[in-house]
MILUM-843751 format. One record per residue: z, x, y of N, C-alpha, C in turn. Coordinates in steps of 0.001 Angstrom, whole numbers, padded with zeros to 6 digits, always signed. Example, Ala and Ser with C-alpha at 12.3 -4.5 7.8 and 13.67 -1.06 7.14 Angstrom:
BEGIN
+007800+013190-005690+007800+012300-004500+007800+013200-003300+007080+012850-002250+007140+013670-001060+007870+012900+000030
//
This chain:
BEGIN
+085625-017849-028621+086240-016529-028786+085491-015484-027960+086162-014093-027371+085463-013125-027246+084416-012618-027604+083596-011735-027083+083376-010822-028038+083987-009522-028493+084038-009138-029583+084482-007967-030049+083422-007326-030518+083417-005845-030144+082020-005120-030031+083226-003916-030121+082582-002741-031432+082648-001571-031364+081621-000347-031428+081886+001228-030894+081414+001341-030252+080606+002544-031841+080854+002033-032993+080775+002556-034146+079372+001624-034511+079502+000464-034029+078228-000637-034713+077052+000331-033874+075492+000154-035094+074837+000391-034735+073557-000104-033250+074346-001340-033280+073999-002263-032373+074460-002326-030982+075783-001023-031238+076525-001457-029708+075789-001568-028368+075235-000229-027905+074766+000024-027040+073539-001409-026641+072807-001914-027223+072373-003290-027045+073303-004376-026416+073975-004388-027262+075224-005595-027310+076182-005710-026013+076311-003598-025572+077189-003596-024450+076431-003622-022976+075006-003530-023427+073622-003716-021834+073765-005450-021593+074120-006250-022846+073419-007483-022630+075211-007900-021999+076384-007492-022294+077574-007617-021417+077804-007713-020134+077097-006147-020212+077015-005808-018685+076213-006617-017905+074710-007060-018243+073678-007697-017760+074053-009506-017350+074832-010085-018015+075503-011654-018015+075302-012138-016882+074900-013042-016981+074710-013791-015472+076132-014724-015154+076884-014302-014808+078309-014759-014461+078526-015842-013678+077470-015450-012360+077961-016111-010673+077302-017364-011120+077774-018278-010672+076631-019595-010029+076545-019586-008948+075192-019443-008596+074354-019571-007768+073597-020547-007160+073723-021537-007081+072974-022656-006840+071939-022044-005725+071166-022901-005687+069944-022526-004409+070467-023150-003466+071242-022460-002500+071769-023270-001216+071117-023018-000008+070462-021349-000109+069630-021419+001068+068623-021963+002105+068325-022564+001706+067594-023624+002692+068625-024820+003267+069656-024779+002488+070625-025940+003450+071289-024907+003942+071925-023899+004024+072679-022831+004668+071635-023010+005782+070434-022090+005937+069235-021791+007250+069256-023191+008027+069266-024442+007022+069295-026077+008377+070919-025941+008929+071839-025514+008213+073121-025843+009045+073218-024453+010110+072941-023455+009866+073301-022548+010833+071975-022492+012191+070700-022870+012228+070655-023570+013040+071119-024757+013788+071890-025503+013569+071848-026682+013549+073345-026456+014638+074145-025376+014235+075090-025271+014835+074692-024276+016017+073712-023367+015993+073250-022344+016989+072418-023709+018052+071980-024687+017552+071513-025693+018799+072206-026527+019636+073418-026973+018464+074082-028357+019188+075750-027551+019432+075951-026172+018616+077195-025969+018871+078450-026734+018576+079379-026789+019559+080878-027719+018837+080555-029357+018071+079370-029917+018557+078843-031014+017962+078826-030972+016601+077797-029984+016027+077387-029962+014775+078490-029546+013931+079636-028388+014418+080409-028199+013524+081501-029501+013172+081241-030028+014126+082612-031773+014150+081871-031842+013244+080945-032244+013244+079940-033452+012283+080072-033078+010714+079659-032028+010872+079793-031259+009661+080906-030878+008663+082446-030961+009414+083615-030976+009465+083913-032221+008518+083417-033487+009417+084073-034926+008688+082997-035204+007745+081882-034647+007366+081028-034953+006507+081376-034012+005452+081459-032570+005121+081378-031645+004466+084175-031853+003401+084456-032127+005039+085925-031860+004612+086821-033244+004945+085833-034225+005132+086672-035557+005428+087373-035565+006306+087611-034524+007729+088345-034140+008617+087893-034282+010189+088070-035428+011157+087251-035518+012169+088306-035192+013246+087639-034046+013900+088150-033405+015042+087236-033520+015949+088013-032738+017235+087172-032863+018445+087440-031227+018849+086807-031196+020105+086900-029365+020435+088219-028670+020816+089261-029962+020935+090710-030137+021554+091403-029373+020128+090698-029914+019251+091318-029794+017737+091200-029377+016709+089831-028176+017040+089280-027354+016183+090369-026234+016076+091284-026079+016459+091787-024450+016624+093123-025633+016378+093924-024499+015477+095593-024936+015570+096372-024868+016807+097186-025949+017140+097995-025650+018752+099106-024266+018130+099466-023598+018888+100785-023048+018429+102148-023892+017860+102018-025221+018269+103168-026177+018459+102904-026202+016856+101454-026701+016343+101584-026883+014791+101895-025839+013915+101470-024442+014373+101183-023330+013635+103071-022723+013576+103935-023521+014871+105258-023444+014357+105941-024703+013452+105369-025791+013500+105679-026844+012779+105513-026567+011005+104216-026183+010641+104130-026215+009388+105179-024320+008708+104691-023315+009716+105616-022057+009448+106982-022721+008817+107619-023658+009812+109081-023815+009628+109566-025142+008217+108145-024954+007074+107969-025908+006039+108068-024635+004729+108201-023580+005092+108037-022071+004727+109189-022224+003501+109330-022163+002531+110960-021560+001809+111502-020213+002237+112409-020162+002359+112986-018613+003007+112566-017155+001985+112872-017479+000679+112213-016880-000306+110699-016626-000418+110183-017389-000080+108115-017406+000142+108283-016421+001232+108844-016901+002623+108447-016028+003489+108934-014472+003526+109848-014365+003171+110802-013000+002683+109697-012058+001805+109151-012610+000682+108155-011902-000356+107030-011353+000421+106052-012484+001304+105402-012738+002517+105448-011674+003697+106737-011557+004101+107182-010689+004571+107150-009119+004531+107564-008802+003062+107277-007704+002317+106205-006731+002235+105312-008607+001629+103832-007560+001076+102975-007416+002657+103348-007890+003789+102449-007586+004764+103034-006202+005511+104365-005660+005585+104735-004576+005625+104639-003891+004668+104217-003822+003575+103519-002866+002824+102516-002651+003190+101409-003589+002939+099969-003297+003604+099794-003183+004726+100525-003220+005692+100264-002593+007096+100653-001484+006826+101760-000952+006124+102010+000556+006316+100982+001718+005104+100880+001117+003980+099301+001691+003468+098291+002101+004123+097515+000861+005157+096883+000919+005658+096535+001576+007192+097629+001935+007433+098103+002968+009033+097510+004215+008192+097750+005062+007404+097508+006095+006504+095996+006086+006664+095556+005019+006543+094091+005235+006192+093178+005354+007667+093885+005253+008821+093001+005374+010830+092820+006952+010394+090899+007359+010804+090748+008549+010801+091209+009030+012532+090702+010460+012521+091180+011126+013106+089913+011608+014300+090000+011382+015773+089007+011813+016275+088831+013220+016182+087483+014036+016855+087360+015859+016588+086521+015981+017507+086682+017245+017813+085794+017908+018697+086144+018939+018890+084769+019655+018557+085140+021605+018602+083698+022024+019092+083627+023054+019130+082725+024267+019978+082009+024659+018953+080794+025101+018983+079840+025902+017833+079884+027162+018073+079179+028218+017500+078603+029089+018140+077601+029376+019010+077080+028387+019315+076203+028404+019941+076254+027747+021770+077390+027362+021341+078311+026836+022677+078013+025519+023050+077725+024957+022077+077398+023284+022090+078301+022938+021749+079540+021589+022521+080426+020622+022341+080318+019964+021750+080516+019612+020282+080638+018648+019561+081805+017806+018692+081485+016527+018330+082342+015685+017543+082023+014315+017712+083537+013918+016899+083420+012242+017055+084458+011580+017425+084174+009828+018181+085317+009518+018125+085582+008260+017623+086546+007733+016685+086311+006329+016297+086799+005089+017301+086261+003728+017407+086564+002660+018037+086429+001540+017215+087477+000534+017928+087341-000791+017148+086585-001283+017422+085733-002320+016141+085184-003931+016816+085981-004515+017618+085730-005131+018472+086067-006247+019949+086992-007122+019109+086280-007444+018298+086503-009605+017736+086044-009592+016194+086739-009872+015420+086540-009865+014139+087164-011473+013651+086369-011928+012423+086346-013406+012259+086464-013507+010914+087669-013852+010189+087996-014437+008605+088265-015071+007948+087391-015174+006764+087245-016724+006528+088025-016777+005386+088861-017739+005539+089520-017908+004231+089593-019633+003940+088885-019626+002032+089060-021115+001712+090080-021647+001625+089934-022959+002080+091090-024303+002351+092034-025133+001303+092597-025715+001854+093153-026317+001259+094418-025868+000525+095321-026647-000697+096432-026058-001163+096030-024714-002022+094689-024441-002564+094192-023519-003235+094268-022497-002207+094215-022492-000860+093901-021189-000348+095167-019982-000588+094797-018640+000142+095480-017753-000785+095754-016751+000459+097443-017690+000993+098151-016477+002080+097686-014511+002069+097644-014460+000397+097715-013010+000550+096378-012310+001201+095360-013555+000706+093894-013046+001529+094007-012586+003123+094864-013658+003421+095017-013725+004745+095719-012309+005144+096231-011420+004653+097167-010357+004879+095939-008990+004742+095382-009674+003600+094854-008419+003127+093678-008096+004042+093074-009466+004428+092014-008853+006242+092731-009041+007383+093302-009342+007278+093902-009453+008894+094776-008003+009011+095416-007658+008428+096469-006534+008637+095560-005199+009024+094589-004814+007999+093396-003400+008318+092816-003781+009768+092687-004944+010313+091515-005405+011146+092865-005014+012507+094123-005157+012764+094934-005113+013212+095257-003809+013439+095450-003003+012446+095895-001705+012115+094448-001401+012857+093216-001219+012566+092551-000539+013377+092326-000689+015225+093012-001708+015745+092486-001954+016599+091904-003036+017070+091769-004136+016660+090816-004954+016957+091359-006192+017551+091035-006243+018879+091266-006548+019877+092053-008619+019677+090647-009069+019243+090430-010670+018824+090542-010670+017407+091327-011569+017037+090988-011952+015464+091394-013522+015159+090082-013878+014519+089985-015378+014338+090074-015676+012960+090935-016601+012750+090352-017102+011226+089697-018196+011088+089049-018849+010144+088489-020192+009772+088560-020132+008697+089639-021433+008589+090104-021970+007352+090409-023428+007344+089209-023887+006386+089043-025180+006262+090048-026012+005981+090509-027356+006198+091640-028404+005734+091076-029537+005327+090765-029448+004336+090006-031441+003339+091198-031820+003047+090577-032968+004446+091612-034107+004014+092645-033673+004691+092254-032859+005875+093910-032123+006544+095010-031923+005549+094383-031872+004837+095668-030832+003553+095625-029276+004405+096998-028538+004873+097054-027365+005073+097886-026450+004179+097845-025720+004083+098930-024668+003549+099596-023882+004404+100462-024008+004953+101935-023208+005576+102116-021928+005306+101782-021219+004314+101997-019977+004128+100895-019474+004498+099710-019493+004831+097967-019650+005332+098519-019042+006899+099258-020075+007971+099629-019900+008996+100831-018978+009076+101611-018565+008339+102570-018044+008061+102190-016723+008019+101283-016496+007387+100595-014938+007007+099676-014837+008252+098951-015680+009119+098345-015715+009914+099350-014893+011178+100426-015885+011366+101638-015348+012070+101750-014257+012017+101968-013426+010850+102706-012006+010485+101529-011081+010935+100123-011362+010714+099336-010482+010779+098728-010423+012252+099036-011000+012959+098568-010721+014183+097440-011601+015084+096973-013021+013808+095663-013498+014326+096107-014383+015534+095309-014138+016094+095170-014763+017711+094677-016096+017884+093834-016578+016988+093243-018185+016877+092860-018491+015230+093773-019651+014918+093258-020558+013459+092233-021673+013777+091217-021496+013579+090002-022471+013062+090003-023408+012091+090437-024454+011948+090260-025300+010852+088849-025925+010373+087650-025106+010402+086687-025419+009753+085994-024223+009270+085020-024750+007959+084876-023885+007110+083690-024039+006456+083192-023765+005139+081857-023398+005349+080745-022553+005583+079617-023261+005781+078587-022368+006280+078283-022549+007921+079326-024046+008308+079218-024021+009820+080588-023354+010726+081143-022694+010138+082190-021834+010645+081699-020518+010433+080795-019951+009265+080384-018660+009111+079426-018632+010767+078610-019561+010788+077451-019771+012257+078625-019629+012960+079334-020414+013606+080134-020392+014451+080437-019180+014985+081488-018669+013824+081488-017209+014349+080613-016036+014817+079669-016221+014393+078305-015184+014613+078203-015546+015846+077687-016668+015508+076812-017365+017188+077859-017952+018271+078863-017825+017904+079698-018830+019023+079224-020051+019596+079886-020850+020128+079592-022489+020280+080644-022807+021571+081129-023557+021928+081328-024448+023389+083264-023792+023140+083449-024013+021819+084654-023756+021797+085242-022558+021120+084290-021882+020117+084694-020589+019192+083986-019583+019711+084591-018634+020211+084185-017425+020663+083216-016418+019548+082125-015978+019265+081319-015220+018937+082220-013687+018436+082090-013588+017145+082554-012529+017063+081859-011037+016245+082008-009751+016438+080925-008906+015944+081259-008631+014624+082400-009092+013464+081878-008414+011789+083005-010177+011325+082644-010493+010261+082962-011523+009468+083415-011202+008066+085005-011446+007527+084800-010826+006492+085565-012184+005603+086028-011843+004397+086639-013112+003671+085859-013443+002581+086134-013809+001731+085203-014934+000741+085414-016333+000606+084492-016651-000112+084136-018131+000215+083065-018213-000786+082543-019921-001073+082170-020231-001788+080685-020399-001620+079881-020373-002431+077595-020354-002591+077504-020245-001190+078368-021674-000520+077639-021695+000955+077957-020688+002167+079071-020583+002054+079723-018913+002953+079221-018280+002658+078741-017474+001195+078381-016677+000790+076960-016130+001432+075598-017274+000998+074530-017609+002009+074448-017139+003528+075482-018032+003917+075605-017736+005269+076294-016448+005777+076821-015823+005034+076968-014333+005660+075767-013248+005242+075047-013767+003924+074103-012648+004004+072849-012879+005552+072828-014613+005322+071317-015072+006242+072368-014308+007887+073670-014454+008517+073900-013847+009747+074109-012413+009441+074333-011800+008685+074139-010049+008677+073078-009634+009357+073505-008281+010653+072149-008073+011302+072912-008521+012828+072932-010093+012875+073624-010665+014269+075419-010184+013965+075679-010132+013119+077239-009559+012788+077403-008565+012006+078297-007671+011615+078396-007014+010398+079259-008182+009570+079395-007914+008016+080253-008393+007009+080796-007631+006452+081674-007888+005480+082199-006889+004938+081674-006850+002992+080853-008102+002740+080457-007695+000931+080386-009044+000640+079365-009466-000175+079177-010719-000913+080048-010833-001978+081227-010896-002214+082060-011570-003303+081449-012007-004312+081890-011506-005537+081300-012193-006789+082426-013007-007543+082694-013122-008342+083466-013671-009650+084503-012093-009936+085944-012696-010045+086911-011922-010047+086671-010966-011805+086937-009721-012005+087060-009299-012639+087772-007951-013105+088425-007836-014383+089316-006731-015058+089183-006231-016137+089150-004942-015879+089238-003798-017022+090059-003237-017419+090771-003467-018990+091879-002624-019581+091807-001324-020245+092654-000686-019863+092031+000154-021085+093582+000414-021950+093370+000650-022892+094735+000450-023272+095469+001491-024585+096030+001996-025046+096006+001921-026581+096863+001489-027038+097773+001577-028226+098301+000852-029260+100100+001155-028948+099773+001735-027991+101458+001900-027671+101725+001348-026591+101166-000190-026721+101353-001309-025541+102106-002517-026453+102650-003017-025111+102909-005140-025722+101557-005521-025703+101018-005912-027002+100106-007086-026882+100025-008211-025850+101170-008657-025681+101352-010222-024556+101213-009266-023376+101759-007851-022527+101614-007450-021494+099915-007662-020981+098908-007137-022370+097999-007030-021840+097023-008201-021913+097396-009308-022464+096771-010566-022536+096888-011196-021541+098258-011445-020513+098494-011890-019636+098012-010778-018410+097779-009809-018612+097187-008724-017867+095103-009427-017468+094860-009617-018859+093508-010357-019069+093740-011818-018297+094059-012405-018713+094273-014029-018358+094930-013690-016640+095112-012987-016238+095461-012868-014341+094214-013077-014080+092864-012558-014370+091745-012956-013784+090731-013968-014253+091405-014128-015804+090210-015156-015627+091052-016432-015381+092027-016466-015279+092728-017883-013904+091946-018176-012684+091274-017192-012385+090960-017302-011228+089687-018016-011457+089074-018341-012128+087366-018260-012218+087002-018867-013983+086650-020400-014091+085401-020408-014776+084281-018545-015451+083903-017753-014465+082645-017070-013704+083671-015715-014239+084840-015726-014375+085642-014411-014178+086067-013461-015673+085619-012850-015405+085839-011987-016570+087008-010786-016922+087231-010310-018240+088449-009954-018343+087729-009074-019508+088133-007738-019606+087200-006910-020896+088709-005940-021310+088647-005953-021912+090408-004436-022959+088771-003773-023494+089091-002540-023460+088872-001616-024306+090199-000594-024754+090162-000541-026462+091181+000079-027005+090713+000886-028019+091380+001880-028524+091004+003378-029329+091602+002558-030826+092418+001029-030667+092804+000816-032034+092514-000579-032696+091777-000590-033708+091184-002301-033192+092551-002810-033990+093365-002503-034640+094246-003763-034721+095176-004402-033998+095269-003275-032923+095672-003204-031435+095335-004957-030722+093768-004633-030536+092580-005181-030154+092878-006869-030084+092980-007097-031896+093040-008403-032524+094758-009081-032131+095143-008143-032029+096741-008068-031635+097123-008994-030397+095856-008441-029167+095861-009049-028051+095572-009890-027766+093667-010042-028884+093469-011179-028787+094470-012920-029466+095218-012320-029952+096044-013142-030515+097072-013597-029534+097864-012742-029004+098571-012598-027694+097573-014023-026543+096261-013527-026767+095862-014853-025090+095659-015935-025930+095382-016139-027306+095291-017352-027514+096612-018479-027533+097445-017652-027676+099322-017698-027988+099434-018640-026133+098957-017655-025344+099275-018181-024234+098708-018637-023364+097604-018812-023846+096313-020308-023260+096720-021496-023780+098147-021353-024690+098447-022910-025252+099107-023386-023979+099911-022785-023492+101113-023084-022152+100592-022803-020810+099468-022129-020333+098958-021508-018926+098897-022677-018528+099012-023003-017237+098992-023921-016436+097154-024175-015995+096757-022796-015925+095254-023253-015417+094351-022757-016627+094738-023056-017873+094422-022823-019457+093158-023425-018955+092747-024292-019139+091566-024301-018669+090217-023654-017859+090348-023136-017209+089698-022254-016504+089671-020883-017227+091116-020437-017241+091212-019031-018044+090513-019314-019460+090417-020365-020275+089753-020667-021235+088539-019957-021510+088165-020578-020455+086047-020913-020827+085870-019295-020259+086398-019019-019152+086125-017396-018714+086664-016330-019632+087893-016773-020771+087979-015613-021495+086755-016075-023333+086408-017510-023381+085133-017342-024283+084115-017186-023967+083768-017235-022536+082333-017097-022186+081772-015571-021823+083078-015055-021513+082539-013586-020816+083543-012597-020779+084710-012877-021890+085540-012184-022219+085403-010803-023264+085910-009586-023651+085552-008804-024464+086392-008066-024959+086494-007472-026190+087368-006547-026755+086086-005750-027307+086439-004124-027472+085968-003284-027498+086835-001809-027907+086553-001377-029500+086972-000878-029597+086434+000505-029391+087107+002028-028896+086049+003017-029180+086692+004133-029667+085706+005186-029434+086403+005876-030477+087437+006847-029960+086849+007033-028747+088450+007713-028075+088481+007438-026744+089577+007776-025882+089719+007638-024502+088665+008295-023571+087917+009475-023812+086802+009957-023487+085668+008387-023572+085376+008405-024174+084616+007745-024514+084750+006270-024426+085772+005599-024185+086814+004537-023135+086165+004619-021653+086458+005847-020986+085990+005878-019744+084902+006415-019648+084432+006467-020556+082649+006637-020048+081812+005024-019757+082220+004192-020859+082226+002782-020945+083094+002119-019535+083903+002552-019216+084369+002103-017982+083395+001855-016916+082551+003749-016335+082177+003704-015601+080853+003021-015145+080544+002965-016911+078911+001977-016355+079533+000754-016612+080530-000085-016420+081186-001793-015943+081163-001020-014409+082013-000449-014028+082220-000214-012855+082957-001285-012190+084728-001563-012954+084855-002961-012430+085649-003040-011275+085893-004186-011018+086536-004373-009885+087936-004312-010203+088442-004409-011279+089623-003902-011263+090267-003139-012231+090787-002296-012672+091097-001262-013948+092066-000854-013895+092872-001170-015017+094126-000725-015362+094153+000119-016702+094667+001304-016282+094677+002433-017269+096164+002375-017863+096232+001763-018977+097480+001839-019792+097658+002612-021409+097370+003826-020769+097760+004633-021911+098971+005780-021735+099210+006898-022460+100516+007523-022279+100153+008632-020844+098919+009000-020585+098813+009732-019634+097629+009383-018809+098155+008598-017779+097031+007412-016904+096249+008354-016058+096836+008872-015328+096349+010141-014859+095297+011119-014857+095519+011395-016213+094580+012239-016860+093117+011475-017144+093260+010079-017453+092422+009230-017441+091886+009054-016427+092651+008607-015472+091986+008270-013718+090541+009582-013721+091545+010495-013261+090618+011602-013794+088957+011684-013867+088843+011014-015467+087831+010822-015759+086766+010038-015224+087454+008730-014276+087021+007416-013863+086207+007923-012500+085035+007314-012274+084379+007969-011209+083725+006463-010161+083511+005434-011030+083078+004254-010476+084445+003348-010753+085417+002570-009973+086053+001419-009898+086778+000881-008377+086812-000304-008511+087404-000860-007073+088567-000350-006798+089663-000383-007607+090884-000204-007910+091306+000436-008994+092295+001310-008878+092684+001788-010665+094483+001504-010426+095011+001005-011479+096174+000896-011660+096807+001662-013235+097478+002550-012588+098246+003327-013475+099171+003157-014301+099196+003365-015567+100211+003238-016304+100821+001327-016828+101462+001463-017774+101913-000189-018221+102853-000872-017320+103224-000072-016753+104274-000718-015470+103851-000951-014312+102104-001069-013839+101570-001181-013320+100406-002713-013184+100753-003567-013310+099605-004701-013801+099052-005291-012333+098021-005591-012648+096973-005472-011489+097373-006621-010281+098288-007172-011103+099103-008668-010357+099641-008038-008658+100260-006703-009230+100966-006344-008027+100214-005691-006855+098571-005761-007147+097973-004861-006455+097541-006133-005132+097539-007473-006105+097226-008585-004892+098010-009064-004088+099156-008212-004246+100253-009057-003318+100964-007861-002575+101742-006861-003414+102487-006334-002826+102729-004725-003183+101537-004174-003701+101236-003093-003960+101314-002032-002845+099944-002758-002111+099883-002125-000265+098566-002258-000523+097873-001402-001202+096066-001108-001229+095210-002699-000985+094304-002351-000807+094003-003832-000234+093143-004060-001480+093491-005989-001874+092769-006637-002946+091459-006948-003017+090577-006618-001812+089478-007206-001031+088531-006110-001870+087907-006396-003283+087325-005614-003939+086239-005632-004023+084731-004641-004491+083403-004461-004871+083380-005308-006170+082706-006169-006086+082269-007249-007503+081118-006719-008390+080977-007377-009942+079260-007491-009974+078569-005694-010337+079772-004940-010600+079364-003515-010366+079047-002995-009245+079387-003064-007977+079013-002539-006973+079927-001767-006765+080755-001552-007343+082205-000155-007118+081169+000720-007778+079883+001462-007761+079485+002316-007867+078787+002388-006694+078548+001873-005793+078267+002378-004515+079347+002160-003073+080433+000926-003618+080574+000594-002286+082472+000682-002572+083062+000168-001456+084786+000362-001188+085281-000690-001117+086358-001062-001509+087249-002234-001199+087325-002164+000257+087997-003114+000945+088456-003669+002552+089032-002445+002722+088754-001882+004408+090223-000947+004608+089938-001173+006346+090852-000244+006887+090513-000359+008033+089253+000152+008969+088605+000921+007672+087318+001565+008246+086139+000450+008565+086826-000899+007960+085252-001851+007685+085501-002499+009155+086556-002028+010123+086910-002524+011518+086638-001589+012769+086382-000105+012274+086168+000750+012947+084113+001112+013397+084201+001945+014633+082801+002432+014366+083090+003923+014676+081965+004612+014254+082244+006016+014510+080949+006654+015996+081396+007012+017008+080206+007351+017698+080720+008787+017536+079703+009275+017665+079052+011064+018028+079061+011595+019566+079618+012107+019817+079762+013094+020935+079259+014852+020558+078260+014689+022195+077526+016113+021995+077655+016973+023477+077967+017973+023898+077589+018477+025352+076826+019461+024974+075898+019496+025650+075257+020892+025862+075424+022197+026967+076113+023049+027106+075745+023882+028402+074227+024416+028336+073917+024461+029516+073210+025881+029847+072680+026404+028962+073916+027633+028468+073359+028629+027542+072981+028007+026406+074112+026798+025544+073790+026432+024412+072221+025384+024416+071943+024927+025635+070694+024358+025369+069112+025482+025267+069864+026439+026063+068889+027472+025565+068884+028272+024372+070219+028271+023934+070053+029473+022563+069034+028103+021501+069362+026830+021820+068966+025866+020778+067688+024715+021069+067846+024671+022349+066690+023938+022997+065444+024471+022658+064923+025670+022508+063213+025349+021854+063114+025033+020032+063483+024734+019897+063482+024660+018087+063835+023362+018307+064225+022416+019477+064488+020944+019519+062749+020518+019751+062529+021195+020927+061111+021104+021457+059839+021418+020186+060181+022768+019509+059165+022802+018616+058998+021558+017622+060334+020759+017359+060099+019953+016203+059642+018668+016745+059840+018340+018252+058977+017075+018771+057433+017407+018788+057288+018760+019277+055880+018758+019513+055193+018293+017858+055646+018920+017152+055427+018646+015283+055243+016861+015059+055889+016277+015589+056450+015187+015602+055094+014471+016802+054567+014873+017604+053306+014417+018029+054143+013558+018891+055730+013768+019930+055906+013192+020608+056410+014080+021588+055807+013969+022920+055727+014999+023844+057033+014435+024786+057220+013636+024804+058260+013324+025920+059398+013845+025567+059363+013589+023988+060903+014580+023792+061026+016001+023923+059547+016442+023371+059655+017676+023835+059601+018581+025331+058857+017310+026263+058704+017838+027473+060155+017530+028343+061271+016728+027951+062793+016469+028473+063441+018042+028177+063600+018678+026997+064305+019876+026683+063106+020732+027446+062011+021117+027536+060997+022079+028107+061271+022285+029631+061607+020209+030336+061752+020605+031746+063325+021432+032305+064620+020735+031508+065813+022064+031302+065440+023870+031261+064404+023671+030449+064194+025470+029889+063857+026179+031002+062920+025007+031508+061821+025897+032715+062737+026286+033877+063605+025023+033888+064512+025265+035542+065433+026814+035103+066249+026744+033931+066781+027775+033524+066337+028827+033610+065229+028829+033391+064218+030635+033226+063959+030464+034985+063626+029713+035974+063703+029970+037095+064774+030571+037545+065823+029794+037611+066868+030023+038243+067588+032306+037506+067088+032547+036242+067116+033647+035753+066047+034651+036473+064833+034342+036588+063905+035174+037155+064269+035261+038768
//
């Protein structure tokens, strides 16, 4: 069972640190085999990733056959149901058009002082995404990085996505299709994360890596961060309800049970202002963990790290929100709004009961690519900014290096470095010549 924790027990605040605190992820210690394979591929290149390929995915290729031909990438497309691709269809013109909204805006204006300034944004070159294999993999991932990475600009885009056992998924290439990627990689791993960083005989080197993936991807994008950017270590999927008593019980159980389907590791928390509400729901997932298809999984993740929580008001609902800080939150009360409001840390917020977080992974528009683990108190879901860079543009005239140029100079000399100060000093001097 859950836990049920209210916010009336004298114990809560204990009870709700040791919630928050749960060690969720498994972690295995993979790093030291991550550091031997990503050398291993930075030495021998297309070699090591074959090898690694038929050892790691039962799949033996050659450099001819690391990348999908187009011939296949139309063969399996045309295995598509017209209905899959139509939906498919949809949610990637949604999220491309969300995500157009979100390209900033270059600037540049004049001071008073008559110094030219601003900025202007540019894409990464080559961007590389990894998405896991097999019939489990998950077309919409594929939409949800490829489309921002597109929308901003970016020139190359690769995926790597593993096939065990050359099992592929069609809708994988299908979404690949729609979004613009330029080369499918069929290997995966921690020797496709190398790959991409470092490039090899046949995979082009690319500058940010984004996607999730499993201990060993994971590894291997923190150990290449630095030689690439990434876009966030992925944790274990998770959701926050908030709810009150003028809901369907089953809406919000099956609202709960969307994430912990996903994950053993995945967690699912309701907080409600009514506990018979509460028991209501919990009754609701046990009702329908008899019939779930992946009852199992949703099982152990809604007894191991599941929660009900009653409190005493919606104030006080989202105060509890913000220290979870989850990755996903659905505000289902009569005025969501007003709630949002309050909410200052979450990945995502979904409004209102006609809103369930289902639609945010497919065909909402906003991108699903969320902060895990509590890190939606510092950091952003995917957008097109995680594809962009921002450089700074400065001119100086003349006058403006003089109204501003010694107060540059005074703070190098402070600074005990003369060259910077003697670069603006040798400008000043020619200036006051050319005046005298």
């Amino acid at each position: 069972m859950p836990q049920f924790l209210s916010t009336r027990d004298a114990d809560f605040d204990r009870a709700f640190t040791a919630l928050l605190g749960m060690k969720r992820e498994d972690s295995p210690d993979v790093d030291a085999a991550v550091a031997a394979i990503i050398a291993d591929v930075r030495d021998r290149g297309d070699a090591a990733v074959i090898e690694l390929t038929s050892r790691f995915d039962r799949l033996d290729l050659t450099p001819e056959t690391m990348a999908f031909s187009a011939e296949e990438i139309a063969a399996e497309i045309a295995k598509v149901p017209a209905e899959d691709r139509a939906a498919l269809e949809l949610a990637a013109e949604r999220i491309r058009a969300y995500h157009a909204r979100q390209m900033p805006e270059d600037a540049s204006w004049t001071d008073a002082a008559g110094a030219t300034l601003g900025w202007r944004w540019t894409p990464v070159s080559a961007a590389g995404l990894y998405v896991p294999g097999g019939l489990a993999s998950y077309p919409s991932s594929v939409l949800m990085n490829a489309i921002p990475a597109k929308v901003a600009g970016v020139e190359r885009l690769a995926i790597a996505c593993p096939t065990p056992g050359g099992t592929v998924n069609p809708l994988v290439l299908l979404a690949a299709s729609l979004s613009g990627v330029d080369v499918v990689y069929r290997i995966g791993g921690a020797q496709a994360i190398a790959a991409l960083a470092y490039g090899t005989q046949t995979v082009a080197p690319v500058d940010k890596i984004t996607g999730p993936g499993n201990a060993f991807v994971a590894a291997a994008k923190r150990r290449v961060f630095g030689k690439v950017g990434i876009d966030m270590i992925a944790g274990p999927s998770e959701i926050l309800v908030i709810a009150d008593a003028d809901n369907d019980p089953d809406w919000i159980a099956l609202d709960l049970l969307s994430q912990a389907e996903h994950d053993e590791s995945a967690q699912s928390i309701l907080i409600t202002t009514d506990a018979a509400f509460g028991q209501a729901v919990a009754e609701a997932v046990t009702a329908r963990l008899r019939t779930l298809e992946r009852r199992a999984i949703a099982a152990r993740s809604w007894e191991d790290f599941g929660a009900i929580i009653v409190a005493r008001d919606l104030s006080e609902a989202a105060a509890l929100s913000n220290r979870v800080a989850p990755e996903h939150l659905e505000l289902c009360v009569a005025d969501p709004d007003a709630l949002a409001a309050r909410i200052t840390h979450a990945g995502a917020i979904f409004l209102g009961a006609w809103t369930p977080e289902a639609i945010g992974d497919y065909v909402g528009g906003p991108n699903h690519v969320l902060p895990t683990a509590r890190s939606a108190r510092f950091s952003s879901g995917l957008s097109v900014m995680d594809f962009l860079k921002r450089t700074t543009l400065a001119r100086m005239t003349p006058e403006a290096l003089a109204a501003i140029g010694p107060a540059a100079e005074r703070l190098a000399i402070s600074e005990s470095l003369e060259a910077h100060g003697l670069s603006v000093r040798a400008r000043l001097d020619r200036l006051n010549r050319s005046a005298g």
